[in-house]
Every structure is written in structure tokens, then in C-alpha cells.
C-alpha positions, 0 to 999 in steps of 0.5 A: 542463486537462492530465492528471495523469501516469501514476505506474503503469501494468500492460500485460498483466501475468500470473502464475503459481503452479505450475499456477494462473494468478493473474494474466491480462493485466491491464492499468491505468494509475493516475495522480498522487494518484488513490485507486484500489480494487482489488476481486473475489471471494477468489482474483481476483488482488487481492493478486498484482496489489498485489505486481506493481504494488509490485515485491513479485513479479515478473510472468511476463508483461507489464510493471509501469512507474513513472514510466515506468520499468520496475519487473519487469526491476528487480533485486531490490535495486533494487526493494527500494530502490524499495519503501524510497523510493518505495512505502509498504506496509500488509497486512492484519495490520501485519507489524511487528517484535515485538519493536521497540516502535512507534515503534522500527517506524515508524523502522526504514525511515528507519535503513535508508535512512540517516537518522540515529537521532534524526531517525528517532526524532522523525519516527517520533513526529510520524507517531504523532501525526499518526495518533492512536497517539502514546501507544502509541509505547513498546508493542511490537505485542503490547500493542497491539489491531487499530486501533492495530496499524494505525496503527502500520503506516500510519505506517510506510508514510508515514514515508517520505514515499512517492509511492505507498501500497500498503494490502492489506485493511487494514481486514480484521481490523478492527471497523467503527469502528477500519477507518473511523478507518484508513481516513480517516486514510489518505485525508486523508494522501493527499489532503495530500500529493497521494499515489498510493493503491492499496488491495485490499479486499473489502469495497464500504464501503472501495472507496467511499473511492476515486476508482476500482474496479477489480473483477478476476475470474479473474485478469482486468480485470473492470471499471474504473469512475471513482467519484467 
């Protein structure tokens, strides 16, 4: 049986800020629908290697390829219009729009690629749907508590129909039921559409969703254990 192709893959990344090194060496490839847990104690790099693979931030050292493509020597227009495209992103607190209601959030990626505003507007409702937040499609984030917050956010990043989900701690400032209903609605999307997870968290429970951890510490590969 053939390997699945490599969708992204870290060659010697590193990363500065100022005097502190974020980032040393770290290298990986992560494949096609592969559900992959970045993990480590707080300051390891997890968040700085999430930003690197995602175009976010670019690298001091090393390269980040996806698809084989060059992602760090990309523009930062082109990575942005990669990050619209191809990678969904979740944080820890949404990051919506506070004054846009929910489904005017889940829509703004799709305006902003140009899709007209009444698909945007049907497809941001149907991913509402899908995630258990279509009721509170007319609420702004304010009006809404953590767990539905989150679902907004993920359905943000899947309105797109991304080939590649980036989810930093995205259970974090969630109770244990609400991060468990999250996470297994972000699992079962995935595996439905054969989509690529990248998933920071500190917590062992939510790396047990992966196929495999990758512990950092210091800014360095640590570990790298296939899971299930």
C-alpha cells in the first residue's frame, strides 16, 4: 500500500524573539488526513511551530513546505491567501469579530474570497448546523458562552473547505464537556473529509484524539510517537 503524500513538512525550522530562541531545529513531516498532537510544557515552542507551519510567522531558520511548496519564502500576501484557501485556524479564544454576529463570522472568509453573500451566508448556516451552534447564528460573540464561541470559530475554519486544520489549545478556556463536544466534532469533520489536523495542546486528554504527538521542549523535537 502507498504512503499518503506529505501535505507539510518543518526542515530545520528555527525561531527567534529577540534574545530568546523559540524554535531550534525542529523538523517533521505530517501527511494526508493524519490528526497529528503537538504537545510540551508552556514556552516549548508549541504555538511558534503552529504559526510557522500555518504561514502566520516566518522562520529564521530552515524551511516550512506544503505540497512540497515552499511556504516561508512566500510573500506575505501569498501567505495569506494560502492561510484563506487552504489552512483553517482555530485559537484558544475564537478570535471572532465582535461585532459581526455568528454567522456573519463563519461567512467573512468566504466574502473575502469572493463568494457572493448569499451562498456565504447559506454555507455559513449549514456549518452552524453541522456543529450544534445554528441556533446562536444571530448572536454576536459576546452573547455567547465558551463552548458555543468555539464552534463558531471552528466553523469559520471549515467554511472553507480547508485541507488543513491548525486548532491552537482549542479546548483551553473550555469546561471538560464543552472541550470534549469541540473536539469530537472537529475529529469527525475530519475524518469525513480526509482533512489534515494540527492540533497544539497541553492537555494529554486532547492529544489522545491524535493519530500522533509531537512533544517539543526548549524549542526542540522531543518526541515523536505514532499513537494510534
Amino acid at each position: 500500500m502507498s504512503q499518503p503524500d506529505p501535505v507539510l513538512e518543518a526542515d530545520a525550522v528555527g525561531k527567534m524573539y529577540g534574545p530568546a530562541r523559540a524554535l531550534r531545529a525542529a523538523s517533521m513531516t505530517i501527511v494526508s488526513g493524519e490528526i497529528v498532537a503537538v504537545t510540551g510544557p508552556s514556552g516549548s515552542g508549541k504555538s511558534t511551530l503552529l504559526h510557522c507551519l500555518a504561514g502566520i510567522v516566518r522562520p529564521d531558520e530552515g524551511e516550512v513546505r506544503y505540497r512540497g511548496r515552499p511556504v516561508s519564502s512566500l510573500s506575505e500576501r501569498a501567505r495569506s491567501r494560502l492561510r484563506r484557501t487552504e489552512f483553517g485556524i482555530v485559537f484558544q479564544f475564537g478570535q471572532l469579530v465582535a461585532e459581526l454576529t455568528a454567522r456573519e463570522n463563519v461567512a467573512l472568509p468566504l466574502l473575502l474570497a469572493g463568494v457572493g453573500r448569499a451562498e456565504a451566508t447559506q454555507r455559513a448556516q449549514d456549518w452552524l448546523d453541522r456543529l450544534g451552534a445554528g441556533g446562536q447564528a444571530a448572536a454576536t460573540p459576546g452573547q455567547l458562552a465558551g463552548g458555543q464561541l468555539q464552534r463558531v470559530a471552528l466553523a469559520r475554519a471549515l467554511v472553507t473547505n480547508p485541507a488543513v486544520l491548525f486548532a491552537d489549545e482549542p479546548t483551553g478556556a473550555l469546561d471538560s464537556l464543552a472541550g470534549e463536544q469541540v473536539l469530537r466534532a472537529m475529529v469527525e469533520v475530519a475524518a469525513e473529509r480526509a482533512m489534515t489536523v494540527v492540533l497544539v495542546t497541553h492537555d494529554a486528554t486532547v492529544a489522545a484524539y491524535a493519530h500522533r504527538e509531537i512533544v517539543l521542549r526548549d524549542g526542540a523535537v522531543e518526541h515523536n510517537e505514532v499513537l494510534t
